[in-house]
C-alpha positions as a printed NumPy array, in Angstrom:
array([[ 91.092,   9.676,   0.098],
       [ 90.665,   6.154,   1.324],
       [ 87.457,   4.457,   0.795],
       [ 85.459,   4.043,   4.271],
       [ 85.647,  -0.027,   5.273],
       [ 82.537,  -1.01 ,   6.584],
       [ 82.662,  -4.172,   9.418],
       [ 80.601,  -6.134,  10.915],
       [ 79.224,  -6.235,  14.374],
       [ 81.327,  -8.76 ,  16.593],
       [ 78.379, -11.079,  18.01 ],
       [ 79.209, -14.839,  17.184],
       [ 79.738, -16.834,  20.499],
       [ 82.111, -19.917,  20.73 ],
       [ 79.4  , -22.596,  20.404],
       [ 77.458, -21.086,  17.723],
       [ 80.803, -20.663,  15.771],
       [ 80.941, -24.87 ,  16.584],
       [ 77.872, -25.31 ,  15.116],
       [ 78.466, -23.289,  12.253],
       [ 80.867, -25.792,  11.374],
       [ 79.643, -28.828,  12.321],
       [ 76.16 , -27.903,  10.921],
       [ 77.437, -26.798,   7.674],
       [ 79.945, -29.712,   7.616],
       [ 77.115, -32.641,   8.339],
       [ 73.723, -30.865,   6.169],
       [ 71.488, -33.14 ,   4.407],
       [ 74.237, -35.508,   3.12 ],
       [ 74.442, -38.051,   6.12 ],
       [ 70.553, -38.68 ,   6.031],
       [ 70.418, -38.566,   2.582],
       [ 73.822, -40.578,   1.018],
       [ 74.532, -43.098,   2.862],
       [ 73.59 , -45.956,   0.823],
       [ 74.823, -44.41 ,  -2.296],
       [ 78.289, -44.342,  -0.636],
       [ 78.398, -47.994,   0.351],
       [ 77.304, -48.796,  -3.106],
       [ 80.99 , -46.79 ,  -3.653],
       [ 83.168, -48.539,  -0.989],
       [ 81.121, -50.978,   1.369],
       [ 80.204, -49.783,   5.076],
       [ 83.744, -49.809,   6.624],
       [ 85.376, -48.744,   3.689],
       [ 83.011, -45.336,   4.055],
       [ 83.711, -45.202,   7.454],
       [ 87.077, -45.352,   7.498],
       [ 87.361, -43.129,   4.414],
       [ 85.532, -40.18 ,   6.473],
       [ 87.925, -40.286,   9.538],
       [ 90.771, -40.334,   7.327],
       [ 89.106, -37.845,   5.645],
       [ 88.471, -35.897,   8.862],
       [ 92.189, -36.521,   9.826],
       [ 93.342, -35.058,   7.072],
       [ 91.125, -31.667,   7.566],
       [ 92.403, -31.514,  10.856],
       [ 95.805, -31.114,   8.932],
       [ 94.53 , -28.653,   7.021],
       [ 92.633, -26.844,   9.615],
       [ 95.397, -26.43 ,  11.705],
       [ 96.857, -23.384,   8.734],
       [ 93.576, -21.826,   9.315],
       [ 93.871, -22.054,  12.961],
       [ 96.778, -19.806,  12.346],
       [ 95.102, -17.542,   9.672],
       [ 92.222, -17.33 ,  11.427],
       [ 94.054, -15.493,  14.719],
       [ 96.077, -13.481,  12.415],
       [ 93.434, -12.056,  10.028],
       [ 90.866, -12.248,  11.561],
       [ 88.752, -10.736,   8.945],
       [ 86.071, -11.487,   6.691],
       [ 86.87 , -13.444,   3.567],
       [ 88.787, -16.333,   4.963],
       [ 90.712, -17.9  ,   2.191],
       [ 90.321, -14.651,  -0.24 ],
       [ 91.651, -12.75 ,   2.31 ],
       [ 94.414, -15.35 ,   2.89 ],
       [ 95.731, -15.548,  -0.751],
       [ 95.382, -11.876,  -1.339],
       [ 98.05 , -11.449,   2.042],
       [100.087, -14.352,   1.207],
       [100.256, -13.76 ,  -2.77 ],
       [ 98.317, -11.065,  -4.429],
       [ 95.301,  -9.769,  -5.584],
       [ 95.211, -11.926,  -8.664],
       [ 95.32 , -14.993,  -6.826],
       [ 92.543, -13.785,  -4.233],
       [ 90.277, -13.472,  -7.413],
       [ 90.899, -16.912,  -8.26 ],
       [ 90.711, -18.291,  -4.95 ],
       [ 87.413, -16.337,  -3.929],
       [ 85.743, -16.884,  -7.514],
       [ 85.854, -20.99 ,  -6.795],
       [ 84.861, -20.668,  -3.655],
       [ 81.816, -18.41 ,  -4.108],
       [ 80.281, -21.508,  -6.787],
       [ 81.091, -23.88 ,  -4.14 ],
       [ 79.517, -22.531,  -1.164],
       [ 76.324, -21.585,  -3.524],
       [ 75.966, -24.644,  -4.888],
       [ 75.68 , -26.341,  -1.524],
       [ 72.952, -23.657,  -0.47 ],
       [ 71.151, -25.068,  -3.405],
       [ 71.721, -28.431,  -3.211],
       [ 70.175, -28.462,   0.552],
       [ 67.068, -26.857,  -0.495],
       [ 66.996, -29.514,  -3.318],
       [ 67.423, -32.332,  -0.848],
       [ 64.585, -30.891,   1.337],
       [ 62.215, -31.299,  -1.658],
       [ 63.402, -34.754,  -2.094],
       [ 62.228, -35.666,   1.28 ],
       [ 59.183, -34.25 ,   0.278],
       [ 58.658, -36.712,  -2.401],
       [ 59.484, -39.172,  -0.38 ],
       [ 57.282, -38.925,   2.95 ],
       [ 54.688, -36.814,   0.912],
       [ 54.512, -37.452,  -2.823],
       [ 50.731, -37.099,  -3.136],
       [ 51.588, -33.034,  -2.35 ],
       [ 55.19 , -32.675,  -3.844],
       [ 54.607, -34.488,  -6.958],
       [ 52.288, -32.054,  -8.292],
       [ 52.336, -30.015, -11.525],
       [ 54.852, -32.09 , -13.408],
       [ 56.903, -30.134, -15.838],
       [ 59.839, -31.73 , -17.323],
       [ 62.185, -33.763, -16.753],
       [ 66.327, -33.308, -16.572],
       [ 68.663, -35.908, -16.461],
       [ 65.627, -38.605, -15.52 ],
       [ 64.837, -36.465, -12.671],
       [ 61.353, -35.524, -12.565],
       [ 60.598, -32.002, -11.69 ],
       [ 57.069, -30.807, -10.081],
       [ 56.075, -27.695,  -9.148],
       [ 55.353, -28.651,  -5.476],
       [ 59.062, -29.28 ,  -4.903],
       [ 60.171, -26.277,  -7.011],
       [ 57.895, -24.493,  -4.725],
       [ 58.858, -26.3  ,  -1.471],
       [ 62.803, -25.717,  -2.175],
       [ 62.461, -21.818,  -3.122],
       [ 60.501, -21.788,   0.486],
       [ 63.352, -22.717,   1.946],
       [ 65.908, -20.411,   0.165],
       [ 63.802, -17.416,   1.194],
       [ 62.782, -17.913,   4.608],
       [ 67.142, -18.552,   5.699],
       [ 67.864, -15.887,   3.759],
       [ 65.423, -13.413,   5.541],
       [ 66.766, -15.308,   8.977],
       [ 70.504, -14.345,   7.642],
       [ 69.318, -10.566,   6.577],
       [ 67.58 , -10.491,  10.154],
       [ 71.032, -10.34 ,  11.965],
       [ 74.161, -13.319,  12.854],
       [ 72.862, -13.103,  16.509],
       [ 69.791, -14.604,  15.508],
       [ 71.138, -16.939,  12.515],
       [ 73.944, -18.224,  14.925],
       [ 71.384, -18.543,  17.804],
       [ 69.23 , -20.786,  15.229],
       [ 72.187, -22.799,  14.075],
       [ 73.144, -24.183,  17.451],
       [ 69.544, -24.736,  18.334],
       [ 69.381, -26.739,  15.115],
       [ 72.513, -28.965,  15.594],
       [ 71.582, -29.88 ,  19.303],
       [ 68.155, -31.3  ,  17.74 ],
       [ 70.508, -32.805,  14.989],
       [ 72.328, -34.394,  17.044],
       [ 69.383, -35.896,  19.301],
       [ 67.915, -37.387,  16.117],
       [ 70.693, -39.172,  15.511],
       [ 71.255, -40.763,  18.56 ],
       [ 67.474, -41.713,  18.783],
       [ 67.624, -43.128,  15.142],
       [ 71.355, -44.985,  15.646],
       [ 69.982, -46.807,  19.111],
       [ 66.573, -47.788,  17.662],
       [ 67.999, -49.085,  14.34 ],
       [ 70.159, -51.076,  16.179],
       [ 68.1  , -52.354,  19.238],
       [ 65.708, -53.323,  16.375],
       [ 65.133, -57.24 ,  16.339],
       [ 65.057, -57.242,  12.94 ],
       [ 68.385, -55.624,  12.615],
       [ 71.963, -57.429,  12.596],
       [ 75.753, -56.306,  12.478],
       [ 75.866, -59.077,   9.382],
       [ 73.663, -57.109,   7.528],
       [ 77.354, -54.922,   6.84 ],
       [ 78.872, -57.536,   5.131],
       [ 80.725, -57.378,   3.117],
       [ 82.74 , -54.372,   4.909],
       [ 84.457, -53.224,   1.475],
       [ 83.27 , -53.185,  -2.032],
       [ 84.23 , -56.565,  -3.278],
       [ 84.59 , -55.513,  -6.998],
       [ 87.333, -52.746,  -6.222],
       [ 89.138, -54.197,  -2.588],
       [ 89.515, -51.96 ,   0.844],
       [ 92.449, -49.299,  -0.289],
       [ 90.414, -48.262,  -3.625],
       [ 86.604, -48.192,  -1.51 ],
       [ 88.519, -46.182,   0.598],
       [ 90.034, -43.624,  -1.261],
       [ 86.737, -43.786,  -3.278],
       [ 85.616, -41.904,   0.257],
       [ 88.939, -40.44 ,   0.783],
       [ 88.534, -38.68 ,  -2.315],
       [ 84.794, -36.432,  -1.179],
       [ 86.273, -35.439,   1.833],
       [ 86.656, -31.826,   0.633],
       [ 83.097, -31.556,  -0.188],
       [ 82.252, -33.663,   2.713],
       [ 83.389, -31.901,   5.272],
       [ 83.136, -28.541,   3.483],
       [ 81.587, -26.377,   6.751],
       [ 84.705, -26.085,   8.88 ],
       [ 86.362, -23.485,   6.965],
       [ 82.971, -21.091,   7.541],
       [ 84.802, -20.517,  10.467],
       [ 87.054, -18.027,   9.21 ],
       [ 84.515, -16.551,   7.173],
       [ 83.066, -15.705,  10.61 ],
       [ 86.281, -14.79 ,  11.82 ],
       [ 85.484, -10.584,  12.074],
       [ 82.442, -11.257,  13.787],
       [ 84.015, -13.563,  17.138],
       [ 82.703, -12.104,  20.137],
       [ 86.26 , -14.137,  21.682],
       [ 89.604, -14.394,  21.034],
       [ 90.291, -15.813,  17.646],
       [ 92.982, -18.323,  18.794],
       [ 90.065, -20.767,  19.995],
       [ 89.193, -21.182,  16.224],
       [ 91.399, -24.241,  15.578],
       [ 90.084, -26.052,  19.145],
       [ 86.629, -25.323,  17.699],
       [ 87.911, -26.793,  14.347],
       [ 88.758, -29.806,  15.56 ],
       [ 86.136, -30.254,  17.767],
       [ 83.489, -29.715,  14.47 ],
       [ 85.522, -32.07 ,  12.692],
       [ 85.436, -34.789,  14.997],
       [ 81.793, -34.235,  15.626],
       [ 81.016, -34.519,  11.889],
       [ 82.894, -37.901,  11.473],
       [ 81.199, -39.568,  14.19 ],
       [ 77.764, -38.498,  12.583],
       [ 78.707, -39.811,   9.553],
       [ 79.905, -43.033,  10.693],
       [ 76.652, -43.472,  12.515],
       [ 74.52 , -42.935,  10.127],
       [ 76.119, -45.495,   8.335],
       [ 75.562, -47.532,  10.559],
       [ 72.115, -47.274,  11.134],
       [ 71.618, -47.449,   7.62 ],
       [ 73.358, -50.838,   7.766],
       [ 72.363, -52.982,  10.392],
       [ 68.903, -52.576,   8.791],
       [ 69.142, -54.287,   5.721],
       [ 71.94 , -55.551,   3.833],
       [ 73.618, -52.947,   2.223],
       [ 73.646, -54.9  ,  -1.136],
       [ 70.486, -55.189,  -1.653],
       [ 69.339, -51.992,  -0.467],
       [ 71.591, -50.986,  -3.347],
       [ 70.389, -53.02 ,  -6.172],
       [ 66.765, -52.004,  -4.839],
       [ 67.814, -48.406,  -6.119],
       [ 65.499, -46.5  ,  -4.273],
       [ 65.688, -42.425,  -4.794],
       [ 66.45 , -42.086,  -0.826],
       [ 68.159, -45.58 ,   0.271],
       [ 68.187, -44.58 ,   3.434],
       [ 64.479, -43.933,   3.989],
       [ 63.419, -46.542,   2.283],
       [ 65.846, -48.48 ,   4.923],
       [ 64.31 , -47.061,   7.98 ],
       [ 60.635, -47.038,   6.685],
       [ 60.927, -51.363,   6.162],
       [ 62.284, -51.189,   9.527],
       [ 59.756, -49.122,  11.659],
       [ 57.642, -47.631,   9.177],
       [ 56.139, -44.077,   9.427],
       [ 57.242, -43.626,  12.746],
       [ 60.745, -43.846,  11.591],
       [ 60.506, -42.321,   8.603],
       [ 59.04 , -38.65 ,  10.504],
       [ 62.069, -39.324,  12.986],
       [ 64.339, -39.754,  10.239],
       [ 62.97 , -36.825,   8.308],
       [ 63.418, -34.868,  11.686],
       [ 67.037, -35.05 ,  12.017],
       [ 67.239, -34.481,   8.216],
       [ 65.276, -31.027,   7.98 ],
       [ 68.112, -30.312,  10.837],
       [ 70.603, -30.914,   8.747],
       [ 68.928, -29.364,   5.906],
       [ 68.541, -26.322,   7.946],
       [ 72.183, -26.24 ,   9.259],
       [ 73.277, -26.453,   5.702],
       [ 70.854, -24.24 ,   4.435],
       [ 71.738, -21.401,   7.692],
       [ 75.499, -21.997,   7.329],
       [ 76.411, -21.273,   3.806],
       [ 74.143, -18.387,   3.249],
       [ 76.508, -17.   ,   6.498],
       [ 79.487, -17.94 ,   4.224],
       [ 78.712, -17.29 ,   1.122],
       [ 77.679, -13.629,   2.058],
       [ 80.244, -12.91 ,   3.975],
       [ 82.41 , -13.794,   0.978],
       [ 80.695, -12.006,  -1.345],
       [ 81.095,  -9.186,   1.484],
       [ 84.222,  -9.133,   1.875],
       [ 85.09 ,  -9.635,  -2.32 ],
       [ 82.687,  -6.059,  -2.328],
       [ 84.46 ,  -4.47 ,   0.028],
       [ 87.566,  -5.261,  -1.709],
       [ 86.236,  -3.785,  -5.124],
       [ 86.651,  -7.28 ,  -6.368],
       [ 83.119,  -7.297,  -7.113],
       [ 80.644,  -4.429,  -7.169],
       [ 80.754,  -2.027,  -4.382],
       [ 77.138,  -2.831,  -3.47 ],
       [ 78.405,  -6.135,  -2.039],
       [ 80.007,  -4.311,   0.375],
       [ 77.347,  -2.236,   1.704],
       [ 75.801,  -3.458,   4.921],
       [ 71.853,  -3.547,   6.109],
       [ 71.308,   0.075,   7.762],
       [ 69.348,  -1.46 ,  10.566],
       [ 70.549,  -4.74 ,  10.929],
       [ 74.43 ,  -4.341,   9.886],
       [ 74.121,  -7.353,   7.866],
       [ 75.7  ,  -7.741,   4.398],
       [ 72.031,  -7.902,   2.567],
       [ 73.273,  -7.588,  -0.415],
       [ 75.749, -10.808,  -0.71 ],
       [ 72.445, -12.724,   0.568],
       [ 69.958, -11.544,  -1.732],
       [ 72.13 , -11.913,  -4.767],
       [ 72.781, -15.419,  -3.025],
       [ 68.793, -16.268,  -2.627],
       [ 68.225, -14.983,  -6.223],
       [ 71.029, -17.571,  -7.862],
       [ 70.179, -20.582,  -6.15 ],
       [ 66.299, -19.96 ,  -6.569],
       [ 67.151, -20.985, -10.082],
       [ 68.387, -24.249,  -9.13 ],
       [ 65.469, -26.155,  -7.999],
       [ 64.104, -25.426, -11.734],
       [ 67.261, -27.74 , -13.086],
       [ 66.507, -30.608, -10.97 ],
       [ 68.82 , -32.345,  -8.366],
       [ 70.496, -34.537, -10.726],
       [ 71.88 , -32.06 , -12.732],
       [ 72.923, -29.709,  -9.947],
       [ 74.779, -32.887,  -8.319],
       [ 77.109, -32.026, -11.391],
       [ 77.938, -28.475, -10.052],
       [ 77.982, -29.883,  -6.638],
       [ 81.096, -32.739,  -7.6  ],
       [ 82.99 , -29.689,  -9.953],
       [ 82.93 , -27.269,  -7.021],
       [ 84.717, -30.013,  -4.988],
       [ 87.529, -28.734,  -7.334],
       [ 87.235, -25.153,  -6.049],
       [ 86.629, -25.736,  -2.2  ],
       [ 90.235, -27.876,  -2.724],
       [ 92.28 , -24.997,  -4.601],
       [ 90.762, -22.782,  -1.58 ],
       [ 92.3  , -25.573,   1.149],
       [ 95.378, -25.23 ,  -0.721],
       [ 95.652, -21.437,  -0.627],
       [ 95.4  , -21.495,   2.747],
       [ 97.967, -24.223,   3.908],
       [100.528, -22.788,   1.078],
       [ 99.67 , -19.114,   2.965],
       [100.681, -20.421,   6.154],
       [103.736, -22.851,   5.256],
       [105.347, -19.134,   3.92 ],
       [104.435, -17.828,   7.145],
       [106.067, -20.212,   9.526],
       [109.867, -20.899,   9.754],
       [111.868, -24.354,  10.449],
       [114.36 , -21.51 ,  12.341],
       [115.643, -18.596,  13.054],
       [118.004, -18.772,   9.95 ],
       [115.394, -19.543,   7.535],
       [113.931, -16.886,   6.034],
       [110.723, -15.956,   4.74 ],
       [110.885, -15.272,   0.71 ],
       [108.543, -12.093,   0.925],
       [110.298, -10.169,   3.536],
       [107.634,  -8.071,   4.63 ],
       [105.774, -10.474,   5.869],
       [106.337, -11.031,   9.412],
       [107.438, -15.071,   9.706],
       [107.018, -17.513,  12.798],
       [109.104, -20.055,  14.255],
       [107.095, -23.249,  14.421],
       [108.434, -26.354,  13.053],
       [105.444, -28.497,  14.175],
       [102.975, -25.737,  12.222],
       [105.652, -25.605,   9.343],
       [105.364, -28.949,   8.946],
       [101.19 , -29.485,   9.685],
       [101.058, -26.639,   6.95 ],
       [103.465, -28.937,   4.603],
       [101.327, -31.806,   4.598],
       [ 97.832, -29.833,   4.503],
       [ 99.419, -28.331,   1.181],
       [100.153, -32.524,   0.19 ],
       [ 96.641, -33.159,   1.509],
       [ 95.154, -30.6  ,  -0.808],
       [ 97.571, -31.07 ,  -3.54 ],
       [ 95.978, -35.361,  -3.503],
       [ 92.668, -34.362,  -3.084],
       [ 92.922, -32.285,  -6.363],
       [ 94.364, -35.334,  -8.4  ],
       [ 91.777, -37.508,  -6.752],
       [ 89.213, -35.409,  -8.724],
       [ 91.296, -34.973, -11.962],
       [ 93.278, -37.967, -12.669],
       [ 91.449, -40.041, -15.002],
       [ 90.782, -43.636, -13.223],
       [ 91.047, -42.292,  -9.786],
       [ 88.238, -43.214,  -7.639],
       [ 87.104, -39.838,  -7.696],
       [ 87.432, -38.778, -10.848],
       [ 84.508, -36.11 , -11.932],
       [ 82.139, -37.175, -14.521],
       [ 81.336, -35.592, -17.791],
       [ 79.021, -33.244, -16.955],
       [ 81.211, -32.124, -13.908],
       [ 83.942, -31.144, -16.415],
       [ 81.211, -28.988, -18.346],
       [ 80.062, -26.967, -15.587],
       [ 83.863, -26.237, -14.564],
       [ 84.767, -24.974, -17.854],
       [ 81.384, -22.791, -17.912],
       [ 82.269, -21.3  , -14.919],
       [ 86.093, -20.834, -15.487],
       [ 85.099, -19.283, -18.145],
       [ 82.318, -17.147, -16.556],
       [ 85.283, -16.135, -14.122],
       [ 87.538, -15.336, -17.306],
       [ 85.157, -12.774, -18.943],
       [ 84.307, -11.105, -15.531],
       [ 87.903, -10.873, -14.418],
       [ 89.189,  -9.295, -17.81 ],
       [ 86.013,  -6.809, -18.111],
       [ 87.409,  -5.811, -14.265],
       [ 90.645,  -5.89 , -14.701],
       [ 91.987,  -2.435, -15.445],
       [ 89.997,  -0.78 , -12.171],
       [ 91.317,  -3.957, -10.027],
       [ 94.84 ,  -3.271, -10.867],
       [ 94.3  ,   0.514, -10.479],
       [ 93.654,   0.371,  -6.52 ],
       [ 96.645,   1.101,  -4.848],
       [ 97.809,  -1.243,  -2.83 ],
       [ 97.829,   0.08 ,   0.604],
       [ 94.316,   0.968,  -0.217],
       [ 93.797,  -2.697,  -1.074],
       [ 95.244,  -3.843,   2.223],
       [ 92.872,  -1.357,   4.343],
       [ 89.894,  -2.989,   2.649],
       [ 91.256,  -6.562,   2.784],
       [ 92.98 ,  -6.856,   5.776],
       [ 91.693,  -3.885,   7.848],
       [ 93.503,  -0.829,  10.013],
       [ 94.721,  -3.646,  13.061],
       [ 96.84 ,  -5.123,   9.692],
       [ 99.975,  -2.751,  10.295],
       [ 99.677,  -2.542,  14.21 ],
       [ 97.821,  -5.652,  15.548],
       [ 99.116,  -8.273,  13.806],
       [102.31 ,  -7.544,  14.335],
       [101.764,  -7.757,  17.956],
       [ 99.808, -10.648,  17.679],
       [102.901, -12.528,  16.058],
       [105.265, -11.463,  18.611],
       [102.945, -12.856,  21.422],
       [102.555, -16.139,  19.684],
       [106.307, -16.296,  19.432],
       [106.71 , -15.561,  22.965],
       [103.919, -18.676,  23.67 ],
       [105.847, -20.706,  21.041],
       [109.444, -20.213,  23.122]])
């Protein structure tokens, strides 16, 4: 007897699907970094890094433009390498991308409580306790992060209408922050376009600050591929994912680039550097226009906080959904709220790992933050590889699995191609010793821990994962429309493609 799939209610409209992405994709970084990346590659060299950057995720996001309109399930990239090549590799693929979305839940509550030391440090920094990697941990912002955690994860538990409601609410206030804080920065008599100079790292030259930028791009714009993980909830057709994609993308690189900018103009971006404040940025905009900018800077920030924060808890549970209902992981992470049809579970078990995190201080999560980089690229690459063995040059190539029904796309075939080359250089970026983004140390320690974490899970699993039949697997996976739908849908989109 099959095993009953449980789905989720279909309630996501087009623009809160946007600002899932673009939310997600933008967080607390932009507020937060940008002085620490022109102390990495100057203010042009960062700007030019992120829309190559976004280019290149365009690449890739046009493979799960197609994914996402043919499985449109939940899972995205699990559910992707598990049709395209196999159980074993879905394990893989989801069990990187699980520690990367979670870590970024984390990481947003822990830059929440460093805006707390910053604009109120007579409150946060209370109750020292230790410290971890000189990083100074106080109860008030242990207290102020796991806040956070619980009150998005009740808002996530409480329904996606709501949570997806909330997230576009929070990205149109995002977005009027920014645009506020850009004009005034640079209105600012104070302020001056020379205060950018010089555009490039001098001690490294333009190609290496850019590729320096270039290289965080996965983790950067890490937001965009929620999409699919929303994909079986779409209230519209799923073939408007890619348009809404692109249009995230795009979004996120201008914010980026502008809060470099304002960041810029306000001080030289040298000295702000060898000043080596704990939140450049702030301390940027506070010389500038003092409180008042800091609170309007701190606005925008707890928006993109929140976005980050509301985003990957939608994600991550709907991963660790969709791994349940697979029997990848325990059946429980499949089960779904009896009132509120949300997958409870996946976001409790979410809340109750990252409400550890704020205990290890932010420097030492920043380490699981740059290794999961590593996981969030090997999931890009499973779903651009997917695809390219999906499309066809022509009608006489053929498709090595032939029971996989193939398109004829060229263009696609060849977007797919490169996203696979994208992927493929973003991953040496990160490993290569002497690349510009090579990961430190500690970053190697925490991938190994969790590798082998995966290991010991996997092989305790093992014989009950291999024992589900396969056309059970599929059902659970992929869903009944699998046999019948899709084949439809690839038909029509051949008919559209002649």
């Amino acid at each position: 007897m099959m095993t009953e799939r449980k789905q989720l209610n279909k309630t996501l409209k087009p623009h809160w699907v946007w600002a899932i992405a673009f939310g997600s994709a933008i967080g607390w970084g932009a507020f937060v970094l940008p002085v620490d990346w022109m102390s990495l590659a100057g203010p042009l060299g960062v700007i030019l890094g992120f829309i190559i950057g976004a280019v290149l995720m365009i690449i890739i996001g046009v493979s799960y433009g197609f994914l996402v309109e043919k499985l449109p399930v939940s899972g995205g990239e699990f559910a992707y390498a598990y049709y395209g090549l196999g159980r074993y590799h879905a394990f893989l693929c989801g069990w990187f991308l699980t520690l990367g979305y979670m870590s970024i839940v984390a990481l947003n509550a822990s830059a929440l409580a460093l805006l707390g030391k910053f604009v109120l440090p007579s409150i946060i920094e209370q109750g020292y306790m230790y410290s971890i990697a000189e990083w100074e941990v106080y109860t008030g912002e242990v207290i102020l992060a796991c806040l956070a955690l619980i009150v998005f994860a009740f808002l996530n538990i409480r329904g996606a209408s709501l949570s997806g409601f909330s997230q576009f609410i929070f990205c149109i206030a995002l977005i009027g922050g920014v645009i506020v804080l850009v004009i005034s920065m640079v209105l600012h008599p104070s302020s001056s376009f020379s205060n950018l100079q010089p555009l490039f790292k001098p001690e490294i030259g333009a190609l290496s600050s850019i590729l320096a930028i270039v290289a965080i791009a996965p983790w950067a714009y890490i937001g965009f591929d929620n999409i699919p993980q929303a994909a079986e909830e779409f209230d519209f057709p799923p073939k408007k994912s890619f348009k809404i994609i692109v249009i995230a993308l795009i979004c996120a690189s201008i914010t980026y680039s502008l809060t470099i900018i304002a960041s810029g103009v306000g001080q030289s971006w040298t000295s702000a550097v060898e000043a080596g404040s704990a939140w450049g940025t702030g301390a940027i905009i506070e010389n500038t226009y003092g409180a008042v900018g800091v609170i309007l800077l701190s606005f925008a920030l707890m928006m993109g906080v929140f976005t980050g924060l509301n985003g990957f808890y939608m994600s991550t549970s709907r991963l660790l959904f969709a791994m349940g209902r697979a029997k990848v992981l325990p059946s429980a992470f499949g089960r779904l709220h009896p009132k509120h049809n949300t997958p409870h579970i996946g976001i409790l078990f979410t809340l109750v790992i990252t409400l550890l995190a704020p205990f290890f201080g932010r420097e030492a999560l920043l380490w699981v933050v740059d290794m999961s980089a590593l996981g969030v690229t090997i999931a890009y690459f499973y779903a651009c590889f997917v695809a390219y063995r999906l499309f066809k040059w022509s009608d006489r190539t053929s498709l090595h699995n032939s029971t996989k029904k193939s398109i004829v796309s060229p263009g696609r075939k060849l977007c797919s191609l490169l996203g696979i080359l994208c992927a493929a250089g973003f991953f040496l970026l990160l490993v290569i010793p002497g690349s510009p983004g090579f990961l430190d140390k500690p970053s190697w320690i925490a991938l190994f821990v969790w590798v082998g974490i995966g290991a010991i899970f996997f092989l305790i699993r093992f014989k009950s994962y291999r024992a589900i039949p396969k056309a059970e697997m599929d059902y659970l996976i992929l869903g009944e429309y699998n046999e019948k739908e899709a084949n439809s849908n690839v038909a029509s989109m051949e008919e559209h493609i002649k």
